[in-house]
N, C-alpha and C positions, 0 to 999 in steps of 0.2 A: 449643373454640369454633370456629366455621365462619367463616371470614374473607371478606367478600363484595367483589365488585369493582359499579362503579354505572355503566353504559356509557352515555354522549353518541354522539350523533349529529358526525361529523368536520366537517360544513358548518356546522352552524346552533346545537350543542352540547347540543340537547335532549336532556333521558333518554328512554332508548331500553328499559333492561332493566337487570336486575340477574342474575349469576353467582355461582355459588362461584370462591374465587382458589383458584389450583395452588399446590401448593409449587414450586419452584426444585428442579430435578433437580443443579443444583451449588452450591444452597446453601442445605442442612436447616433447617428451622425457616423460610425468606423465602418470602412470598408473594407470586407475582408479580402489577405493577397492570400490564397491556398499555394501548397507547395507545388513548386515546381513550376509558379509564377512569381511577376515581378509589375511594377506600374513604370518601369523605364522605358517609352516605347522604345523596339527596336530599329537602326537607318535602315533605309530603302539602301538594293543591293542588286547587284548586276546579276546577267547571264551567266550559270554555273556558277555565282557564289552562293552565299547562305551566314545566318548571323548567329551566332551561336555565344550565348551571356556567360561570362566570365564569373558574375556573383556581383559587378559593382556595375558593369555595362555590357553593350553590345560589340564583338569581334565581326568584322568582314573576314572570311575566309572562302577559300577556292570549297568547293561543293564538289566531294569524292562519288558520290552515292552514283550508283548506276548500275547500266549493264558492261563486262568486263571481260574477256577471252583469255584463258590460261597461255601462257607462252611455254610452257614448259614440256611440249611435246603431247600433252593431255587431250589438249583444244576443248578443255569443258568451259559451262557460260558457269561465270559467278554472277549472281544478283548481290551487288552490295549495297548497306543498309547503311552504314557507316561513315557519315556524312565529313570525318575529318583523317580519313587513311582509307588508301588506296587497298588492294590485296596484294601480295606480291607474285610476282612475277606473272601479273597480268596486264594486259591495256585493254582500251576503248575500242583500238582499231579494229574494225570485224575483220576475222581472215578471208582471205580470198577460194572461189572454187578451184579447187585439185585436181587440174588436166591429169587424164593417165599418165602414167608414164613421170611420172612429176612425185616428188613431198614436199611439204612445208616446213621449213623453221623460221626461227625469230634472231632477228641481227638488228634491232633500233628499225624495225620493221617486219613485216613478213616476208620471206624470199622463197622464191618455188626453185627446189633445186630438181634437174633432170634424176631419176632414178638411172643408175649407171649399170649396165648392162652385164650378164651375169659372165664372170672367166670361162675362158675356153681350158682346159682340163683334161690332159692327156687319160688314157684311162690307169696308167701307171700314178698318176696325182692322185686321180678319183679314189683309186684304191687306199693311197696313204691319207689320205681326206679324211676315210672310215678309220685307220688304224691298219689298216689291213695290208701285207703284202702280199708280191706273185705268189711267193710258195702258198701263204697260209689262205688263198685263193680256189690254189692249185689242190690241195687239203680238202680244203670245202669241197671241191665238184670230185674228190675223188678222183681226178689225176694225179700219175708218178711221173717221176722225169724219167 
């Protein structure tokens, strides 16, 4: 019989693969388990999960690892490696193209809100907009009253 070793991942513990074990070149008949294996095989596991060894057995868990869209305004891709946490404040959901006229944010989805169109702005606003009033205006071009 072929004596198999079930190799985890050293960070995160997930299986990685499975090997034939060596015998022990100084002790006939022992098969050596190298670290960071185990002879437990690990269960068979669904779609986006993954099995990751506790130290005595095999856990089902949900499978983080992926590609991930920041929601935080950013919109950079995370690649995450990390097969038992998510990143925050990102999802799976790709965002959608940005008609002109349009931005994106995140609400328990993406939502494209209308860019709202700029105020209309007496030019006595505009002036207080800068800081500026008539007289100190008036100053500038070098009109007196």
């Amino acid at each position: 019989k072929v004596m198999r070793n079930y190799h985890f991942n050293p960070t995160y513990f997930h299986f990685i693969g499975v090997a034939d074990a060596f015998e022990s070149p100084r002790e006939p008949g022992v098969y050596v388990v190298p670290l960071y294996a185990t002879r437990i095989e690990p269960p068979e596991c669904g779609l986006r999960e993954i099995q990751i060894f506790n130290g005595e057995s095999w856990d089902i868990v949900e499978d983080k690892r992926g590609t991930y869209y920041s929601t935080d305004g950013l919109f950079q891709i995370i690649d995450n490696d990390n097969p038992l946490k998510a990143p925050e404040n990102a999802t799976k959901e790709q965002p959608p193209e940005i008609p002109e006229g349009h931005y994106l944010t995140w609400n328990d989805g993406w939502v494209l809100e209308e860019i709202p169109p700029p105020p209309v702005l007496t030019p006595q606003q505009k002036l207080e907009s800068l800081g500026l009033t008539i007289e100190d205006l008036k100053d500038l071009l070098g009109i007196s009253n």
